[in-house]
C-alpha positions as CSV (number, residue, x, y, z in Angstrom):
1,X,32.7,15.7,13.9
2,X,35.3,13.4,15.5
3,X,34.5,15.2,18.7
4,X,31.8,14.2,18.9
5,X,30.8,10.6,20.9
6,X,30.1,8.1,18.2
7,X,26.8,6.9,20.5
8,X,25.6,10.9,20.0
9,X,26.4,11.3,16.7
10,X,24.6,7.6,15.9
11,X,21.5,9.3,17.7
12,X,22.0,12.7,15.4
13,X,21.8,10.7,12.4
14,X,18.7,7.9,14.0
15,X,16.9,12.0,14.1
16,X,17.7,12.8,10.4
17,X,14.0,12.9,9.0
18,X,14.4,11.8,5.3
19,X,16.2,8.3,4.1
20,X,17.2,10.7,1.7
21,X,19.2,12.7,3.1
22,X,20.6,9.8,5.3
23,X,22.0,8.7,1.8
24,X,23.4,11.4,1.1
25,X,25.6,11.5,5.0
26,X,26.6,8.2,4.1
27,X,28.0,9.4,0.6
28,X,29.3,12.8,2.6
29,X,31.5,11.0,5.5
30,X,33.2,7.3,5.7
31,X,33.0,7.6,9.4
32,X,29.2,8.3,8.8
33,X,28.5,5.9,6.6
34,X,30.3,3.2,8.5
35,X,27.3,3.9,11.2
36,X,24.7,4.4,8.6
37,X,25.5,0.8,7.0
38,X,25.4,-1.4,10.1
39,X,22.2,-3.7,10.0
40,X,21.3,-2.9,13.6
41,X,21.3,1.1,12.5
42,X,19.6,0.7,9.4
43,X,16.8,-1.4,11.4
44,X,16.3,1.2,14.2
45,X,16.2,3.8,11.4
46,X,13.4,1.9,9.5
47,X,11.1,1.9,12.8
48,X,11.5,5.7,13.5
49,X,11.2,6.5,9.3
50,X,9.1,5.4,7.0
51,X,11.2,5.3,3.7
52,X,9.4,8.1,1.2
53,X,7.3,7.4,-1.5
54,X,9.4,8.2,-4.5
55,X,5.9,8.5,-6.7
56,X,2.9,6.6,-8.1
57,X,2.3,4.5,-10.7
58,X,-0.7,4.7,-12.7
59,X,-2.7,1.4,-14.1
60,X,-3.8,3.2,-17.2
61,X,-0.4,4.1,-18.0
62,X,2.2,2.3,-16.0
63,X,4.1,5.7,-16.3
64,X,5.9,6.8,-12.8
65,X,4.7,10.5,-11.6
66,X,7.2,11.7,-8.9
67,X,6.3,12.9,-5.3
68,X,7.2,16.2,-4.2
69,X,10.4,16.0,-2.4
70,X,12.1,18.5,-0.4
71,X,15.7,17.2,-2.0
72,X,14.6,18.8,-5.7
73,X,12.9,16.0,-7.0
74,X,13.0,12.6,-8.3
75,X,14.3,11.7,-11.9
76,X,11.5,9.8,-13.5
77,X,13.4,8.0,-15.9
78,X,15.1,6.1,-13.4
79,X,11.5,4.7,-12.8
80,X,11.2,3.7,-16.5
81,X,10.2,-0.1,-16.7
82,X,11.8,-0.5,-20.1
83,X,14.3,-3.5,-18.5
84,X,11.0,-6.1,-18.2
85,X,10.8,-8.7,-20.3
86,X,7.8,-8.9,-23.2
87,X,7.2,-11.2,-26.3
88,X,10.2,-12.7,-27.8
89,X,12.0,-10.7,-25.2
90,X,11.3,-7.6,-26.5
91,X,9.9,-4.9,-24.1
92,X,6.0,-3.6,-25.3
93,X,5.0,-1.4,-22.4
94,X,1.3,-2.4,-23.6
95,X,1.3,-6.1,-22.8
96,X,2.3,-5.7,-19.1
97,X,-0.8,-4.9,-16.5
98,X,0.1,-3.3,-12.7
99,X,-1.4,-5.3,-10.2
100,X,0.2,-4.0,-7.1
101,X,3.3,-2.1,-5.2
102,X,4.1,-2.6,-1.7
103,X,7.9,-0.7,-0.3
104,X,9.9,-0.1,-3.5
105,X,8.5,-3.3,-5.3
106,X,5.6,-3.6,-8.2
107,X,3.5,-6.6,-9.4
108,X,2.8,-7.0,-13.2
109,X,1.3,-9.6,-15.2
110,X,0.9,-10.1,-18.7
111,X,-1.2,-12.5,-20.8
112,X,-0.1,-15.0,-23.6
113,X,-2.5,-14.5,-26.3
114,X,-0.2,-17.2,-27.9
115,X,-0.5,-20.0,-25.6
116,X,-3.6,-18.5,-23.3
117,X,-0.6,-18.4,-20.0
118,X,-0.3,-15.6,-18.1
119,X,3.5,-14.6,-16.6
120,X,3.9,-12.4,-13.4
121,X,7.0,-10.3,-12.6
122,X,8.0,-8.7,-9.4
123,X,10.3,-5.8,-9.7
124,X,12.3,-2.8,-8.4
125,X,12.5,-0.5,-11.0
126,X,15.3,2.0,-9.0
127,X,18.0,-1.2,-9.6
128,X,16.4,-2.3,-12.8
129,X,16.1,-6.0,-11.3
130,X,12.9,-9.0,-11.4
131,X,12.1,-12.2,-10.5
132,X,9.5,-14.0,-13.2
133,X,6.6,-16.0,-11.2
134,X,4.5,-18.3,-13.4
135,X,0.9,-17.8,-11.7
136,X,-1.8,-21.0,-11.0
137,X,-3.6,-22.2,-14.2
138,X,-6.8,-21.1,-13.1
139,X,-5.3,-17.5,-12.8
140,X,-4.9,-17.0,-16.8
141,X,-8.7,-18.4,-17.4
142,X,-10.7,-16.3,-15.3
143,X,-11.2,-12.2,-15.3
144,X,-12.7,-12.0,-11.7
145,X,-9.1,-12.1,-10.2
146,X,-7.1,-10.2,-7.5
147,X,-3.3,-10.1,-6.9
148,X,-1.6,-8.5,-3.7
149,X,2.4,-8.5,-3.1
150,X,3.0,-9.2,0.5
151,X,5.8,-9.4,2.8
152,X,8.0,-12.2,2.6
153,X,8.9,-15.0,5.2
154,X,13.1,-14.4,5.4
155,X,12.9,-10.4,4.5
156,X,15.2,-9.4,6.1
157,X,14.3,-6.5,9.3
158,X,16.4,-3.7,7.8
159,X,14.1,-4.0,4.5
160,X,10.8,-3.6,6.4
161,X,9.9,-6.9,5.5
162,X,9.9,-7.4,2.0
163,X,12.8,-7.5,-0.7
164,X,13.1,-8.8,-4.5
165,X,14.3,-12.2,-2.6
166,X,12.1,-12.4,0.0
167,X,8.6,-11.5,-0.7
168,X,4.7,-13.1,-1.3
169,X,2.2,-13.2,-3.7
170,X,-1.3,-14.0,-3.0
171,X,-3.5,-14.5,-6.2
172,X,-7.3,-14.7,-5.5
173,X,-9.8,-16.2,-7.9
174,X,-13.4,-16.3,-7.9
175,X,-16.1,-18.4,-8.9
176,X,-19.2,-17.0,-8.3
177,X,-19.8,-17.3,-4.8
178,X,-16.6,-19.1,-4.5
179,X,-13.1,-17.8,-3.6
180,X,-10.1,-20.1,-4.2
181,X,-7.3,-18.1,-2.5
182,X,-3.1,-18.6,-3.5
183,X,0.0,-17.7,-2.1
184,X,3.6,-18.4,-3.9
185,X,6.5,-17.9,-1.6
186,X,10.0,-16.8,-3.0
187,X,12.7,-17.5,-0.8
188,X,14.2,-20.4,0.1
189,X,11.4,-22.5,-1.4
190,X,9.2,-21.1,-4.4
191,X,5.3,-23.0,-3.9
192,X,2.1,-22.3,-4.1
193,X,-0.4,-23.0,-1.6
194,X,-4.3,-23.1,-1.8
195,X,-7.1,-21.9,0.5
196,X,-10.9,-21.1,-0.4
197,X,-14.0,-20.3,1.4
198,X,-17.7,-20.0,0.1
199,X,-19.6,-16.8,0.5
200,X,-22.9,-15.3,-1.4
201,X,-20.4,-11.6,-1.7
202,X,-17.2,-9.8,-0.9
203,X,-16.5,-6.3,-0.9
204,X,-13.4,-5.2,-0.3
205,X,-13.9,-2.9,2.7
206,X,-10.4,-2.5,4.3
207,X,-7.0,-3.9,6.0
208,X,-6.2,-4.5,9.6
209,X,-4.0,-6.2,11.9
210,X,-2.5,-7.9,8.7
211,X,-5.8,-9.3,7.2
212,X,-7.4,-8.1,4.0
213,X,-11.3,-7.4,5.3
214,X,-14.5,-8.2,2.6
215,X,-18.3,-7.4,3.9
216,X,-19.8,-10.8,2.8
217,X,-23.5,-9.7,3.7
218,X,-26.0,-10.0,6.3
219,X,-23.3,-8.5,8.7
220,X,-20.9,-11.3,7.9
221,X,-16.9,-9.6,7.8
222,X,-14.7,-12.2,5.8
223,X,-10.8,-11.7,6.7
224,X,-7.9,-13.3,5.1
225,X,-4.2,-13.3,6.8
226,X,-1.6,-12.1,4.5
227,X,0.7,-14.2,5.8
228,X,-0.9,-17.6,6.7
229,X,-3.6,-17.4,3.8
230,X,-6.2,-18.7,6.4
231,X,-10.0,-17.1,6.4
232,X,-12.0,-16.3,9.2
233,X,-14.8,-14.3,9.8
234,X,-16.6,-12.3,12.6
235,X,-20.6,-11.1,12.7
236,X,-21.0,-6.9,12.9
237,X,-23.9,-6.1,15.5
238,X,-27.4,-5.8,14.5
239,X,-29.6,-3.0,15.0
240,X,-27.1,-0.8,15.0
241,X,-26.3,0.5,11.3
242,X,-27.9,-0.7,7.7
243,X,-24.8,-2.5,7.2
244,X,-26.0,-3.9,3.6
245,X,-26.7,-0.8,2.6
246,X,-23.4,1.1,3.6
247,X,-21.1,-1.3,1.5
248,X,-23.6,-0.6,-1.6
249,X,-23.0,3.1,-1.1
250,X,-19.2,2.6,-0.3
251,X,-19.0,4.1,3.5
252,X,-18.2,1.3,5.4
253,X,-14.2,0.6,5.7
254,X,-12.0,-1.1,8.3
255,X,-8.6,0.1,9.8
256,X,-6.5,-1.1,12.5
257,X,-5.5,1.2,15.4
258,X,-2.2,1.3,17.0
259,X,-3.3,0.2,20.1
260,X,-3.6,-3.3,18.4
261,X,-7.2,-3.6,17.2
262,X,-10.0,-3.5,14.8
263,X,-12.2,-0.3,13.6
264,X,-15.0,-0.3,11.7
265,X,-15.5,3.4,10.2
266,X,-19.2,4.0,8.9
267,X,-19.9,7.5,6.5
268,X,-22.9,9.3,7.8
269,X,-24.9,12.0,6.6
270,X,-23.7,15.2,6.5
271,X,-20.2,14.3,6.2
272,X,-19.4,12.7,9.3
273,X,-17.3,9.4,10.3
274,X,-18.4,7.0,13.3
275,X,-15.5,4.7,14.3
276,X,-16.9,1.7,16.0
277,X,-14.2,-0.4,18.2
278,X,-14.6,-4.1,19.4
279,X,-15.1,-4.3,23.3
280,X,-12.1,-6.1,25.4
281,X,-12.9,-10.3,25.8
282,X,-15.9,-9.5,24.1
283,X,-17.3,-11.6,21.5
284,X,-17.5,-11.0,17.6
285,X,-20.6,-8.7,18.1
286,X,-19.5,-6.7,20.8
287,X,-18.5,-3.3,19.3
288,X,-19.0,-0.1,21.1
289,X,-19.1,3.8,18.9
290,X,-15.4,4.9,20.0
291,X,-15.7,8.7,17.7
292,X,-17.5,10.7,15.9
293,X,-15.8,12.9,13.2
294,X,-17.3,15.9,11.8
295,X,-15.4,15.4,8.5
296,X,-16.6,18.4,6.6
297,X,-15.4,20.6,10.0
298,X,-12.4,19.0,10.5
299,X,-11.2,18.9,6.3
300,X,-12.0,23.1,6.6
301,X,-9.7,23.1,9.4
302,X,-6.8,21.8,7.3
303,X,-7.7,23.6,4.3
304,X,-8.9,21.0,2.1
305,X,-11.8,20.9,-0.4
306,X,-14.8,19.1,0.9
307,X,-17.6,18.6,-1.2
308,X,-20.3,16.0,-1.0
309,X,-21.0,13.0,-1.9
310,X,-18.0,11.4,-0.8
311,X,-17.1,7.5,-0.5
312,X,-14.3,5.2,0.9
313,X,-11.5,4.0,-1.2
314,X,-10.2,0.0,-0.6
315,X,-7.5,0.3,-3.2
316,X,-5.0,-0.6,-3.7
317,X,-4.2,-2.6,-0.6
318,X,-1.0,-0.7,-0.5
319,X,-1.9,2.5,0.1
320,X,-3.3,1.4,3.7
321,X,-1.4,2.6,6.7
322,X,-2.7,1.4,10.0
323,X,-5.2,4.0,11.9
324,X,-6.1,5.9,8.5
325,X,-9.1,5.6,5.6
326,X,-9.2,6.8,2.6
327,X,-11.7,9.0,1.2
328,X,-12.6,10.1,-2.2
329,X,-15.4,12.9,-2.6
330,X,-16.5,15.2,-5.7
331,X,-15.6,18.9,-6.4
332,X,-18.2,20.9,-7.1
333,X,-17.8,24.1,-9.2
334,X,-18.8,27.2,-7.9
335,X,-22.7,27.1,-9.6
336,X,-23.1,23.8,-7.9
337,X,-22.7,21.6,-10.7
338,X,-20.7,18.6,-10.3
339,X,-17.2,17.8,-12.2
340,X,-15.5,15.1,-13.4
341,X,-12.1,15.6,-10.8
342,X,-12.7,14.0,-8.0
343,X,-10.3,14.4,-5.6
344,X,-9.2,11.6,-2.8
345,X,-7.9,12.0,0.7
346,X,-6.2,10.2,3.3
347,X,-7.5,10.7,6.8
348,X,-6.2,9.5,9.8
349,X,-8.9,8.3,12.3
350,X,-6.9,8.9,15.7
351,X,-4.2,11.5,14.8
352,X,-6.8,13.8,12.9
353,X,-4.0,14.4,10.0
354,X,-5.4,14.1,6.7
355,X,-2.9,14.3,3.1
356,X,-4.0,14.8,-0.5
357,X,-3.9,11.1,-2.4
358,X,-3.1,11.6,-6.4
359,X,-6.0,12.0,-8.6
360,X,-8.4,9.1,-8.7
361,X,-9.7,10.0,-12.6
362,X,-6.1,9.0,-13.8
363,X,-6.6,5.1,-12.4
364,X,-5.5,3.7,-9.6
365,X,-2.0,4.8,-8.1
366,X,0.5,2.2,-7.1
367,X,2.8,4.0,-4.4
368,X,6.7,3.3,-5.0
369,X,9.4,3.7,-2.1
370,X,13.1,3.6,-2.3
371,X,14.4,0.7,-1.8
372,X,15.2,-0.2,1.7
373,X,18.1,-1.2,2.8
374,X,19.6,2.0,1.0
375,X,21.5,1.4,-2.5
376,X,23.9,3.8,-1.2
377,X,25.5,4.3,-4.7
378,X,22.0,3.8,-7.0
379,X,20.2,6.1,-4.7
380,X,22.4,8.8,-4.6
381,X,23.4,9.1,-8.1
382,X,19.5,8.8,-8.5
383,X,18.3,11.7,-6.6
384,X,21.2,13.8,-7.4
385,X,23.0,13.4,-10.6
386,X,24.9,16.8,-10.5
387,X,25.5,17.2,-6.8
388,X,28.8,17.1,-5.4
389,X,30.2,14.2,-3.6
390,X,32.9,14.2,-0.9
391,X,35.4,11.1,-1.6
């Protein structure tokens, strides 16, 4: 390898398709890893490769269910969540409730019976580490509440954004037809700041250009930025759809496609997806029918089950990746008679790729990533206990 030019061999490795097996250069070669560990590599890296998802997480549970991975697998226990805190200090896996995930970090909270407080954590299970976050007041007191984990404001690039200490935490409560909406920053300052807006309803119907998307009714979309924690809202076109009637039966969703803007997905009958886009300098109600998908065709393509009815999926928030939807429908035995597996789907609205999502009947799954920047040592000793290693 030391013929080669080290600007080819930092190209070879930006091609290396798996942050796994990136890791596991870096451990091979110290010429390698050298290139590997330089900020400016590991950035480049992170735009051409997602980093894996490592598993799920399960609300009922909070267990960790590996993904299949082409390096032999993932050790679950390394996922364990046995290091977080509980009463007294003493870890009770019972008393801690998953909220969210988003790259390789999860959001739990827990509730005081004692005092009637609630405590959040945000951790990374791979390096065992978390930062405790006492939420707003109002949090503990009310069941109607939402919690995301967002990107942070200093992340740094390499990490994709977020990082145990760089990263967001929006809270949203409701009253009624009232949302107050919090975010708490950890970084260099640790706040919360408030927000709220009025509206009769909101249905979580998707994510998009960085905005979390509710139907509010009588055509009204309600979005809130992720980062700023500011509302807005636009008006869907009348005459076109039943738009009311879609969000009660769960087909309406909203994506964002990678040329930069907003679609609106409606489930027809039959099995079939219409993808509405917004016209260019148009105004709020200026959307035009972009596709039609013949889902039920195009899932027999790929050889996936397809069985009606089906609906769209909103969460978590982090299983969202720009230009996709996901889909849930029911399998049907072979006399016709419905069962109790669904199964859910991810479809991608301008590629036409579609994967298999884990089992909706178990809860919802919280992806997990590996931590990114690489943990060169923790990673590698994690995916491969018994390997050998070149010193």
């Amino acid at each position: 390898m030391d013929a080669i030019p080290l600007d080819l061999l930092e190209v070879i490795l930006l091609l290396v398709a798996w942050p796994v097996f990136l890791v596991r250069a870096a451990s091979t070669c110290k010429q390698w890893r050298r290139i590997i560990a330089r900020p400016d590599f590991l950035w480049r890296f992170r735009c051409l490769h997602r980093p894996p998802v490592a598993g799920y997480y399960y609300e009922t549970t909070i267990r960790f269910t590996p993904s299949w991975w082409p390096s032999g697998g993932v050790d679950a226990r390394r996922f364990a969540l046995d290091f977080l805190p509980g009463d007294d200090d003493l870890y009770i896996p019972a008393v801690w409730r998953l909220r969210d995930s988003r790259g390789s970090l999860l959001l739990l909270d827990h509730y005081n019976h004692r005092d009637g407080s609630r405590d959040m954590v945000v951790c990374e299970p791979v390096t065992r580490r978390f930062q405790k976050i006492r939420p707003p007041a109002q949090f503990a007191r009310f069941y109607s509440t939402a919690a995301f984990l967002l990107d942070g404001d200093n992340a740094q690039q390499a990490a994709g954004g977020i990082s145990l200490s760089s990263f967001k935490v929006l809270c949203l409560i409701y009253y009624g037809k009232h949302i107050d909406a919090r975010v708490f920053t950890w970084g260099e300052s640790y706040s919360w700041r408030d927000t709220s807006i009025d509206s009769e309803s909101m249905n979580v119907i998707g994510v998009a250009m960085g905005s979390i998307h509710w139907y509010a009714g009588r055509r009204k979309v309600v979005t809130l930025d992720k980062r700023s924690a500011e509302f807005s809202s636009f008006t869907l076109p009348a005459g076109t759809e039943d738009w009311d009637s879609l969000v009660n039966q769960h087909r309406l969703a909203v994506t964002a496609s990678r040329d930069g803007g907003v679609r609106i997905v409606v489930g027809v009958a039959g099995g079939d997806m219409k993808v509405f886009a917004r016209l260019p300098g148009g105004g709020s109600c200026e959307w035009v029918l972009r596709k039609w998908i013949p889902l039920s065709s195009f899932m027999a393509i790929h050889g996936l089950p397809w069985r009606e009815p089906w609906y769209f999926s909103h969460l978590p928030i982090s299983n969202h990746r720009t230009g996709a939807v996901l889909i849930v429908t029911t399998r049907m035995s072979l006399s016709h008679e419905p069962t109790t597996t669904p199964l859910m789907f991810r479809v991608d609205i301008e590629t036409m790729a579609a994967e298999r999502m884990p089992d909706p009947n178990l809860g919802t799954a919280y992806p997990c990533e590996l931590p990114w920047p690489p943990v060169f040592r923790t990673i590698t000793k994690m995916i491969d206990d018994h390997g050998d290693r070149a010193t």
